[in-house]
C-alpha positions in Angstrom: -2.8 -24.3 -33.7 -5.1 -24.3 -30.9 -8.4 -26.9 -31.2 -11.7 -25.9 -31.6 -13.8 -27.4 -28.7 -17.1 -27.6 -28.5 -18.2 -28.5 -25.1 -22.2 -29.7 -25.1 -24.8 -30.7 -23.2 -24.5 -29.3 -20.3 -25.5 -27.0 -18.0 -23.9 -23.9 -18.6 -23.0 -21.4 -15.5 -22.4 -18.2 -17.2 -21.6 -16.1 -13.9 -21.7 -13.0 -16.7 -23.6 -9.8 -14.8 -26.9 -11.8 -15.7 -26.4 -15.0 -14.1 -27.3 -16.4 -17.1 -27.7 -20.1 -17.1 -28.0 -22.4 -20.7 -29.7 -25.6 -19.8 -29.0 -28.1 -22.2 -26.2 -25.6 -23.6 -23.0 -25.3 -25.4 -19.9 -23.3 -25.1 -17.7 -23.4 -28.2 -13.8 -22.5 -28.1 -12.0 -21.1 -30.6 -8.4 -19.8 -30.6 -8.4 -20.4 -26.9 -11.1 -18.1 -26.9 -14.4 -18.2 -25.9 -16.9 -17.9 -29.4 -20.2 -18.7 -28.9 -23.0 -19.6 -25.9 -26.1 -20.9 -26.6 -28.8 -23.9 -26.8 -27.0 -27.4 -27.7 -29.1 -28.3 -30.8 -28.4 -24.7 -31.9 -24.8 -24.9 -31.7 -24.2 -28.4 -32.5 -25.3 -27.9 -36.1 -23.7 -24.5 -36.5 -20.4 -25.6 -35.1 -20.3 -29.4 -36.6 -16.7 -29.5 -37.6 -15.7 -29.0 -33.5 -14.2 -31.5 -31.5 -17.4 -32.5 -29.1 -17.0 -32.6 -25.4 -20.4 -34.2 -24.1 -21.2 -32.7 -20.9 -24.5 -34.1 -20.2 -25.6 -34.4 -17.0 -22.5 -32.3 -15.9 -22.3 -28.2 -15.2 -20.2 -25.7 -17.2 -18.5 -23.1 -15.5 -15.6 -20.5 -15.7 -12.5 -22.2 -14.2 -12.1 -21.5 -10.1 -9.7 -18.8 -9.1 -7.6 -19.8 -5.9 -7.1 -16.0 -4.5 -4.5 -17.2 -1.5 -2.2 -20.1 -1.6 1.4 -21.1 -0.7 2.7 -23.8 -2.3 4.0 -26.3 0.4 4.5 -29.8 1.4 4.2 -30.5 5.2 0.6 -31.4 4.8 -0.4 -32.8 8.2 2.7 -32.3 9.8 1.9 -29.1 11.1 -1.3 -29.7 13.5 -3.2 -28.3 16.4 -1.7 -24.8 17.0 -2.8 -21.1 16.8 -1.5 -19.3 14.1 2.0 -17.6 15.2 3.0 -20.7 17.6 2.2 -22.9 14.6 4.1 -20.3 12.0 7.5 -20.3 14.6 7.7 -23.9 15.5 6.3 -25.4 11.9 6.6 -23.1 9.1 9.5 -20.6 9.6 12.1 -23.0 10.3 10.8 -25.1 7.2 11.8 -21.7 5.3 15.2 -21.8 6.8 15.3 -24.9 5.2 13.9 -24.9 2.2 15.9 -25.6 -1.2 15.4 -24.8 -4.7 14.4 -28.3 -6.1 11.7 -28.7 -3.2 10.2 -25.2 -4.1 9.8 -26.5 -7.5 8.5 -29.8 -6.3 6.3 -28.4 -3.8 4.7 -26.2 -6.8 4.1 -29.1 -9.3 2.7 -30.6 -6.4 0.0 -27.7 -5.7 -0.2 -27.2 -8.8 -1.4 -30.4 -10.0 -3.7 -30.8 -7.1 -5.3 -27.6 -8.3 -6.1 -28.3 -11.2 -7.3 -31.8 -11.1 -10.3 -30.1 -8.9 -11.2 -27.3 -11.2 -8.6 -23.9 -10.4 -7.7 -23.0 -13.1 -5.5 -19.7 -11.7 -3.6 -18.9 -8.5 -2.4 -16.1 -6.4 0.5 -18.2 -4.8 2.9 -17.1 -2.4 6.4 -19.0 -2.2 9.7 -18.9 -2.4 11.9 -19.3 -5.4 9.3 -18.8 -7.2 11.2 -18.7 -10.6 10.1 -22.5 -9.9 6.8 -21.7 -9.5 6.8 -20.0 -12.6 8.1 -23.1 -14.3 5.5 -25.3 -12.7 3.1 -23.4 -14.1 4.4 -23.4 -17.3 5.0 -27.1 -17.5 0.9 -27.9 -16.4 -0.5 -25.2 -18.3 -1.8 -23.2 -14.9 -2.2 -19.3 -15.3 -0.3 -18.0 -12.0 -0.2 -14.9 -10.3 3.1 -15.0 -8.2 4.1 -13.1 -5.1 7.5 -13.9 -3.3 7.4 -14.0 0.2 9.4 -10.6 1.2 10.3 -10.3 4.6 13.5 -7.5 5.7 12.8 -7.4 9.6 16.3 -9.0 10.5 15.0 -12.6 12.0 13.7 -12.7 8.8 16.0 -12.9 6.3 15.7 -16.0 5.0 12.6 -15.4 3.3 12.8 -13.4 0.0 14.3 -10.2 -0.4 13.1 -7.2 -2.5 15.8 -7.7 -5.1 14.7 -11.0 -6.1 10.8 -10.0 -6.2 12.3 -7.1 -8.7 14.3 -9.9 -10.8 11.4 -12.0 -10.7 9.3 -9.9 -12.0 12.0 -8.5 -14.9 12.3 -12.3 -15.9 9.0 -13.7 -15.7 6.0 -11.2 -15.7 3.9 -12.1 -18.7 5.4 -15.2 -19.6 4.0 -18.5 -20.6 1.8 -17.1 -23.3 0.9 -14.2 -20.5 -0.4 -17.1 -18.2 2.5 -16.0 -15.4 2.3 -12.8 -13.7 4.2 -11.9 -11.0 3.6 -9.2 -8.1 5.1 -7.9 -4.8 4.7 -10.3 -2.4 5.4 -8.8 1.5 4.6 -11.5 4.3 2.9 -9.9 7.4 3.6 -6.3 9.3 5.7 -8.2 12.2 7.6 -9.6 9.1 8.6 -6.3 7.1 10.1 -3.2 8.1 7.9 0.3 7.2 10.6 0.8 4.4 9.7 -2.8 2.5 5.9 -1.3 2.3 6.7 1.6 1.0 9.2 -0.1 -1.6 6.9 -2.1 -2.9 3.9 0.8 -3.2 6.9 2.0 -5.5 7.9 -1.0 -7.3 4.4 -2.1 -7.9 3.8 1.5 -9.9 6.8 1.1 -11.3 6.3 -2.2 -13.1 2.2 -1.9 -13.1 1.7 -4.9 -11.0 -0.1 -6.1 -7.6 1.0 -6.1 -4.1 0.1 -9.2 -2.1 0.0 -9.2 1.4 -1.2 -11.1 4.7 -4.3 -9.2 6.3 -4.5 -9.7 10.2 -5.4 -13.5 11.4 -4.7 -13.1 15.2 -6.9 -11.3 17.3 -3.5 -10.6 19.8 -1.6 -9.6 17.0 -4.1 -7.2 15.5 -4.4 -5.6 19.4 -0.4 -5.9 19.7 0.4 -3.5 16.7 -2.9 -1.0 17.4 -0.5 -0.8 21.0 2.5 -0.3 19.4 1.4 2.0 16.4 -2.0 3.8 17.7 -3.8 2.7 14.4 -5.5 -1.1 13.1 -3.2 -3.4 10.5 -5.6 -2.2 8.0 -4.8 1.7 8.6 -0.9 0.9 8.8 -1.3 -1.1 5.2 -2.2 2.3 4.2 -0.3 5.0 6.4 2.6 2.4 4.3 0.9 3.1 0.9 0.0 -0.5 -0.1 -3.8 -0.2 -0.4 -5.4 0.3 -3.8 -7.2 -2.0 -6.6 -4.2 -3.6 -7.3 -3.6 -5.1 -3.7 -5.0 -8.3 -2.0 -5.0 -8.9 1.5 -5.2 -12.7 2.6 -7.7 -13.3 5.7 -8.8 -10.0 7.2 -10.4 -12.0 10.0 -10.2 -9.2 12.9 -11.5 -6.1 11.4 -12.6 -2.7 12.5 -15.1 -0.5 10.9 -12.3 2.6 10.2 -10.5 -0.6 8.0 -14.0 -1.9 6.7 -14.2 1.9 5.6 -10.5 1.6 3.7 -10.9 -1.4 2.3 -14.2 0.0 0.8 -12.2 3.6 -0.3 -9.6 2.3 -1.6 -11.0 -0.7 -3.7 -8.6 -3.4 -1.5 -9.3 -6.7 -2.4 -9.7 -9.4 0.0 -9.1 -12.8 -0.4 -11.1 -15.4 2.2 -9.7 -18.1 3.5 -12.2 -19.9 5.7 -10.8 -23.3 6.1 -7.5 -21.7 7.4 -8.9 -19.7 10.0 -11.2 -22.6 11.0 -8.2 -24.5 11.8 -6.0 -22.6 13.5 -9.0 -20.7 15.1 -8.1 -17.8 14.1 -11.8 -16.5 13.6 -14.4 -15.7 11.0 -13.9 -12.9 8.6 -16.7 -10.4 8.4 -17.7 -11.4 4.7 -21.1 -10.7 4.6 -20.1 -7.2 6.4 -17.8 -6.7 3.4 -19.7 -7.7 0.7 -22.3 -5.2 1.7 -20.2 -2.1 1.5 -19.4 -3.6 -1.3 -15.5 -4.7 -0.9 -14.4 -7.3 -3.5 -14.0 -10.5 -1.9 -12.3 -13.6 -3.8 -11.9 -16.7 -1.9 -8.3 -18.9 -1.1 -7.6 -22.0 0.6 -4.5 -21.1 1.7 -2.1 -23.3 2.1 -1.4 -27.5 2.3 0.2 -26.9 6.2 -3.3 -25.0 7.1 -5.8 -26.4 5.6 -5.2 -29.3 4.2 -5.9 -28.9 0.8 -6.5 -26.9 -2.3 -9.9 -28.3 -2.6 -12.0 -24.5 -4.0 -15.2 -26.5 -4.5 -15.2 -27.8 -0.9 -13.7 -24.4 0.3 -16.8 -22.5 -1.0 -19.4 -24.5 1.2 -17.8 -23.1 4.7 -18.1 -19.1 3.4 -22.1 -19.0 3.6 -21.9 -21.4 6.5 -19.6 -19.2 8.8 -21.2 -16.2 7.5 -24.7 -17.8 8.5 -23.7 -18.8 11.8 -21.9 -15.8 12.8 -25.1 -13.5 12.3 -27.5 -16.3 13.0 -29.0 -15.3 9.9 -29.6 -18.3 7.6 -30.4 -15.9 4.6 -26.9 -14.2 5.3 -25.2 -15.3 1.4 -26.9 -17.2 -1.3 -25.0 -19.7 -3.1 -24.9 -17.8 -6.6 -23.0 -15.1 -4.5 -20.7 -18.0 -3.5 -20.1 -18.9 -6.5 -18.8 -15.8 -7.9 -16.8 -14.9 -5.0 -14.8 -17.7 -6.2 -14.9 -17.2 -9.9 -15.2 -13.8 -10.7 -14.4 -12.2 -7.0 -11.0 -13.7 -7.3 -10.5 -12.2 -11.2 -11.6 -8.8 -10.3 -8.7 -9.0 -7.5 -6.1 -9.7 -10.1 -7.5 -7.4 -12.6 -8.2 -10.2 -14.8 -12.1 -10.3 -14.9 -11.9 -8.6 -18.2 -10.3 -11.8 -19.4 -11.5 -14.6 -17.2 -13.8 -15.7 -13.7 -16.8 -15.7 -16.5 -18.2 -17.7 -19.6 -18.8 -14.5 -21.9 -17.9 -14.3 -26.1 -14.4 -13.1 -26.6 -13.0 -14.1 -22.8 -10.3 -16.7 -22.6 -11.5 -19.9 -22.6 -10.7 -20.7 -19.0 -13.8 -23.3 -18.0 -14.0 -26.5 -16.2 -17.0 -29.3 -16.4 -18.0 -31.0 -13.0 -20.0 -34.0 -13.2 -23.2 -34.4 -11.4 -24.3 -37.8 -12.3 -22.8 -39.1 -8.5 -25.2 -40.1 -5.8 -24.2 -36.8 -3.8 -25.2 -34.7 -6.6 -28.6 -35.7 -7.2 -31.2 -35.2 -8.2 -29.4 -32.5 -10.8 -33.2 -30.4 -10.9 -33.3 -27.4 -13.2 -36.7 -25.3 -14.1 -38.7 -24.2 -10.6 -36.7 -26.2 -8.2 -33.3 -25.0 -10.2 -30.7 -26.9 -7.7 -27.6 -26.8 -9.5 -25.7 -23.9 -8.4 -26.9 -24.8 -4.9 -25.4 -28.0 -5.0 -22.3 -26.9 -6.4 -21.4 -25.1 -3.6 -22.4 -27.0 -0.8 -22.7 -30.3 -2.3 -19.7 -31.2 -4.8 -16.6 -31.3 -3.9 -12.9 -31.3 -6.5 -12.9 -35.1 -6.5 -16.0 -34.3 -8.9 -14.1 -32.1 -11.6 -14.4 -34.2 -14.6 -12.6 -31.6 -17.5 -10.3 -28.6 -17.0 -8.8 -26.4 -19.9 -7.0 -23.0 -19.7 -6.4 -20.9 -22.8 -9.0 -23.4 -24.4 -5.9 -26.0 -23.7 -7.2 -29.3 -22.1 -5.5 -29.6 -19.1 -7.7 -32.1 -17.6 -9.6 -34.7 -19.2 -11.7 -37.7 -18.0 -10.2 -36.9 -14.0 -6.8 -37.2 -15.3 -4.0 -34.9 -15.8 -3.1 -34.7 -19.6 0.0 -32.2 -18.9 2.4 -34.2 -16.0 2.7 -37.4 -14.9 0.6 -37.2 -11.3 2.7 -40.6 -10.0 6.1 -38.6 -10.4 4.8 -35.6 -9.3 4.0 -36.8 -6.2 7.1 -38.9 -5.8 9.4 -35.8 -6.3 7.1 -34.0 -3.4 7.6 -37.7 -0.9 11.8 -37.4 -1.5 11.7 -33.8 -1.2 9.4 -33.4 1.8 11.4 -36.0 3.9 14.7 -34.4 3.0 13.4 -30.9 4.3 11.7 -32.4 7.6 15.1 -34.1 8.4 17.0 -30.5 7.8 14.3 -28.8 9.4 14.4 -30.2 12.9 18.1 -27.9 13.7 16.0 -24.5 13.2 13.1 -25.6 15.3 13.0 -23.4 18.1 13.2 -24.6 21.6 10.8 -21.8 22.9 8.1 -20.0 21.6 8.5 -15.9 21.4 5.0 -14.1 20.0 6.4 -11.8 17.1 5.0 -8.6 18.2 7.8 -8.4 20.6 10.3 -7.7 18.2 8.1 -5.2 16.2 
């Protein structure tokens, strides 16, 4: 039997089609459901026999949704290179690699971080992800999973199509429907024409999303126009991948014929602004986007590129790029922020009828930040309203106070109620320095840009 909950107090951040905001309101959960919204005092008498969670002085809002990450665990050993060098001297030859029981570690590890700072789901990309799945399981996490596909011949020791198929035969709607599982296809210089239009296939077949890295590299996006007369955008859908069941990560080097697809097809895209801050790959016309009106979730990306899953801290950089770009300091209010990263990243999955919002009768998905720290204040409501404001450029994960998923407490208090954090991250130490030691015989000697084996 699930717990009622009746979470009070607080300020409640609907992000419903409204914006509605409850000050001094309560959210009860019932079923793992959401049941009721409304003033405190109202609820608190109507709903006496709940368990209470006081929330004063603290905000209320749907649980974040991380639209791009891979699961990893070379945080800050891959530094200080553009995107493709950094992927053939770093990250490839940790694939080659990679074992089962790191996977798996490397998940509980991302996993865990995530949810300590309020995300609550993830579109993650990894490999054997039957692990994933299990991580997710184990913390409570819902999980959208894409394999990493690749069948361009220096490629093969990613996933193969096979697997993604078994994967998805196995584990698609499992853990009380909290694990889904999609086509996953890593980049065009990564996967043959045939993969693409597999997967278009597979992902009818099976009724589930394709997932899919949008172009990051300004050379790369110029080096396949040369080679196949059209943008990555146009080739995504000469290959048949495009459609509202299909996210592409980063998107950072667009033209307006792709702007015009993404907007005609109903493409997702998931920002990852941190990512391509780091490996300079560029700044993603959001705002651009977002006015033809092109869903737009947000992602960190992942542990190797960022360096953490940190959504809260990830959402202050898209207005402030967006800004900056246009030098246009009303370019993106915060409440759009905001529901980039709740319900932007839903819609993507084709979850928002079920989560990325606080409404009666949605899954009671919803984490409680506290406000009563020094960087918070003053926590202002009425004519000088600053919470939402401060949420996005002013908190940060490390203020996440509760998390629950499927009305299950995940989080409570800061701590992690559903794995022990200490062997979590002892696992990930003996498993990281096993892989960097087996890593070093596939690191290659010289660099070789990808495009010239397209």
């Amino acid at each position: 039997m699930k717990k009622d909950y009746l979470i009070t107090g607080g300020t409640v951040l609907t992000v419903n089609s409204a914006n509605d905001i409850w000050h001094d309101g309560a959210v009860l959960v019932s079923g793992g459901r959401i049941a009721d919204i409304g003033p405190s005092a109202e609820l608190s008498v109507k709903y006496a026999g709940a368990d209470v969670i006081d929330a004063a002085g603290k905000a209320v809002l749907p649980g974040l949704v991380n639209l791009h990450l891979h699961s990893g665990l070379i945080r800050g050993t891959a530094e200080d290179m553009p995107v493709f060098e950094w992927l053939a001297k770093h990250v490839d030859p940790k694939h080659r690699a990679l074992k089962e029981p790191e996977a798996h570690a490397a998940s509980m590890l991302c996993y865990a971080e995530s949810l300590l700072a309020g995300t609550t789901t993830v579109l993650d990309m990894y490999r054997y992800m039957h692990r994933s799945a299990d991580a997710a399981e184990t913390l409570g996490m819902r999980a959208v999973l894409s394999p990493y596909v690749a069948d361009n011949p220096p490629y093969l020791y990613f996933e193969s199509m096979d697997k993604n198929v078994r994967l998805i035969e196995e584990r698609h709607e499992t853990a009380d429907g909290r694990v889904h599982v999609w086509i996953g296809l890593e980049h065009l210089a990564y996967c043959t024409e045939d993969a693409y239009k597999q997967a278009a296939k597979l992902a009818e077949k099976y009724g589930v999303g394709i997932h899919t890295h949008g172009e990051e590299s300004k050379r790369m996006a110029r080096d396949l126009h040369d080679k196949f007369g059209v943008w990555p955008v146009e080739l995504f859908h000469r290959r048949g991948i495009l459609g509202p069941r299909t996210v592409l990560a980063h998107c950072v080097w667009m033209e307006e014929a792709e702007l015009d697809l993404l907007q005609k097809t109903g493409t997702s895209v998931a920002h990852c602004p941190v990512s391509n801050l780091k490996l300079a790959s560029g700044i993603s016309p959001v705002a651009a986007m977002l006015e033809r009106g092109i869903n737009v979730g947000i992602g960190t990306d992942g542990v190797k590129e960022n360096n953490n899953l940190d959504m809260l801290e990830e959402m202050k950089f898209v207005p402030l790029l967006q800004k900056v770009s246009r030098l246009d300091a009303r370019v993106m209010k915060a409440g759009e922020v905001l529901r980039m990263a709740t319900m932007g990243g839903a819609k993507a999955l084709g979850l928002d009828r079920e989560i990325g919002s606080l409404e009666i009768g949605k899954k009671a998905d919803i984490i409680v930040v506290d406000f009563k720290k020094p960087h918070l204040a003053p926590f202002l409501t009425g004519k000088y309203d600053n919470i939402v404001s401060n949420l996005v450029y002013s908190a940060s994960g490390q203020d996440v106070d509760t998390v629950m998923v499927d009305g299950k407490l995940l989080v409570e208090g800061k701590r992690l109620l559903t794995g022990n954090v200490e062997a979590i991250m002892a696992d990930a130490q003996q498993a990281v320095e096993e892989l960097l030691a087996r890593r070093e015989a596939f690191v290659p000697k010289e660099f070789v840009f990808p495009s010239s084996r397209l």
